[in-house]
C-alpha positions as a printed Julia matrix, in Angstrom:
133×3 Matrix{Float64}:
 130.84   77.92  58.74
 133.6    76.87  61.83
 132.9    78.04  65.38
 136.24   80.04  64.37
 134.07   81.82  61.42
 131.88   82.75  63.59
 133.3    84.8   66.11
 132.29   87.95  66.94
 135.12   89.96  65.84
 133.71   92.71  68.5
 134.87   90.05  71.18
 138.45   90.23  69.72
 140.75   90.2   72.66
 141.13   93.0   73.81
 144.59   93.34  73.47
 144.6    91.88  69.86
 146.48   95.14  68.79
 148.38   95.92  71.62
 151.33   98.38  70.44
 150.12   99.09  67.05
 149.73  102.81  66.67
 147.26  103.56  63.71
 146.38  106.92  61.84
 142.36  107.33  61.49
 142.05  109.86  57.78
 138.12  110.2   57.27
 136.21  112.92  57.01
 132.81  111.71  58.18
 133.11  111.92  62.2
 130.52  109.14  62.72
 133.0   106.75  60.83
 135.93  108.46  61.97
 134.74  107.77  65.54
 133.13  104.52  65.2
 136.51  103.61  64.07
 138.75  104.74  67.07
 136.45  103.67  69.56
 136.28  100.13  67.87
 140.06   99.49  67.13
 140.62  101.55  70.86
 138.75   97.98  71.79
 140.97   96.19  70.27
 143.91   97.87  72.22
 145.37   99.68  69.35
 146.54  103.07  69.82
 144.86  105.56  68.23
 146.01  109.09  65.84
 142.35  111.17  64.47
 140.36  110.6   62.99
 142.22  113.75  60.81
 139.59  114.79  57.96
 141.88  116.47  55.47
 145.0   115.85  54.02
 146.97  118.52  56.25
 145.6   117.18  59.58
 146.85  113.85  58.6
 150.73  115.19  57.82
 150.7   116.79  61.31
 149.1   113.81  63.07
 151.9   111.99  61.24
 154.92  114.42  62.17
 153.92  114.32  65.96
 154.17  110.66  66.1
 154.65  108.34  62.98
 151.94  105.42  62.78
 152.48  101.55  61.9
 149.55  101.39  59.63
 147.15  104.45  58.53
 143.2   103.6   57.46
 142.61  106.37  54.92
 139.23  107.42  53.36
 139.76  108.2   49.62
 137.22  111.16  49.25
 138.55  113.94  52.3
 136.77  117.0   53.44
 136.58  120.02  51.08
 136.71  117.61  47.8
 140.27  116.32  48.68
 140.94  112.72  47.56
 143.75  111.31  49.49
 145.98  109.45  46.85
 148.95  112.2   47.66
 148.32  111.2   50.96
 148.99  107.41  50.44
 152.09  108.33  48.15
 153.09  110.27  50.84
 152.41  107.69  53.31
 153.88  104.94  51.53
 157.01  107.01  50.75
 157.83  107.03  54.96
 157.35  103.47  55.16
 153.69  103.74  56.77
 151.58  100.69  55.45
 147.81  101.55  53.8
 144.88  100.18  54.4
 142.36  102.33  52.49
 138.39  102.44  53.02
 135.58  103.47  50.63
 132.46  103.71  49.64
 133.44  103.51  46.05
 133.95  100.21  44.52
 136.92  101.63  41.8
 139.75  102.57  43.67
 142.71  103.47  41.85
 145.97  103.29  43.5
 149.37  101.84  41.82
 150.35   98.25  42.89
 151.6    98.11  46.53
 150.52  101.61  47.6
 147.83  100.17  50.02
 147.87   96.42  51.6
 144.06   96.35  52.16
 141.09   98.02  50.07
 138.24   97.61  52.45
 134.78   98.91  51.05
 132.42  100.85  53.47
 130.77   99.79  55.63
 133.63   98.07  56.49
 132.84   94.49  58.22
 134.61   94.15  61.36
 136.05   91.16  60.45
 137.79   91.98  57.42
 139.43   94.94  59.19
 140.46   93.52  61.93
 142.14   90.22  60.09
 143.82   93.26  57.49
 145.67   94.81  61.12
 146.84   91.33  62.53
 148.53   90.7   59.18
 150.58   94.51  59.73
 150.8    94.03  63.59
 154.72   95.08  64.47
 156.71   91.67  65.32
C-alpha cells in the first residue's frame, strides 16, 4: 500500500467538497447523521438526512442537489427506487447505500452502489468523481 493509500480519508481537506450540495435519504438517524456531519467535514453542503420518500421531494423542491446518497429500504417499508427514477429524471446524480448486497436498479440510474457500512474512502472518492466543474 502507497502513503497515498493510506490516508485517512477523515483528514480529507476540508474543503474537498466545497460547493457540492448533497441530499442525505436514510431512515436510520445514526447513519443519517453520521453522514452530514462527516461530508459537513468535508465542506459539502448538506440537505437531511430526509427518511421517507416525501421528505426527500420537498428537500429537493426547496433547493435541487448535485448528487443525492439514498438508502434503498426508507421508513414505513418504503424502498426508494421511485425516488432514484425520480431523481435521475431531474438530472440529480445517485449514489445509493445499503446494507443489502442485491441492489436492483436499471443501468445508469445510480453512479455509485456503496454497501453499508460505507468506508469513508470509497464515498468520498464516489463525490470527487461528481464534484461540479
Amino acid at each position: 500500500m502507497s502513503s497515498a493509500d493510506s490516508r485517512d480519508p477523515l483528514a480529507a481537506d476540508p474543503s474537498e467538497l466545497a460547493g457540492v450540495r448533497i441530499l442525505i435519504v436514510e431512515d436510520s438517524w445514526d447513519v443519517g447523521t453520521g453522514l452530514k456531519m462527516l461530508l459537513e467535514t468535508w465542506g459539502a453542503e448538506i440537505a437531511g438526512p430526509a427518511a421517507t420518500m416525501d421528505d426527500a421531494r420537498c428537500l429537493v423542491s426547496e433547493h435541487a442537489p448535485d448528487v443525492a446518497l439514498v438508502d434503498i429500504n426508507l421508513r414505513n417499508g418504503e424502498q426508494s427506487y421511485g425516488l432514484i427514477d425520480w431523481l435521475h429524471e431531474r438530472g440529480i446524480r445517485v449514489v445509493v447505500i445499503s446494507g443489502y448486497p442485491d441492489v436492483s436498479l436499471a443501468k445508469g440510474k445510480a453512479t455509485a452502489i456503496l454497501p453499508k457500512p460505507v468506508r469513508h474512502d470509497l464515498l468520498l472518492a464516489s463525490l470527487r468523481s461528481l464534484k461540479p466543474r
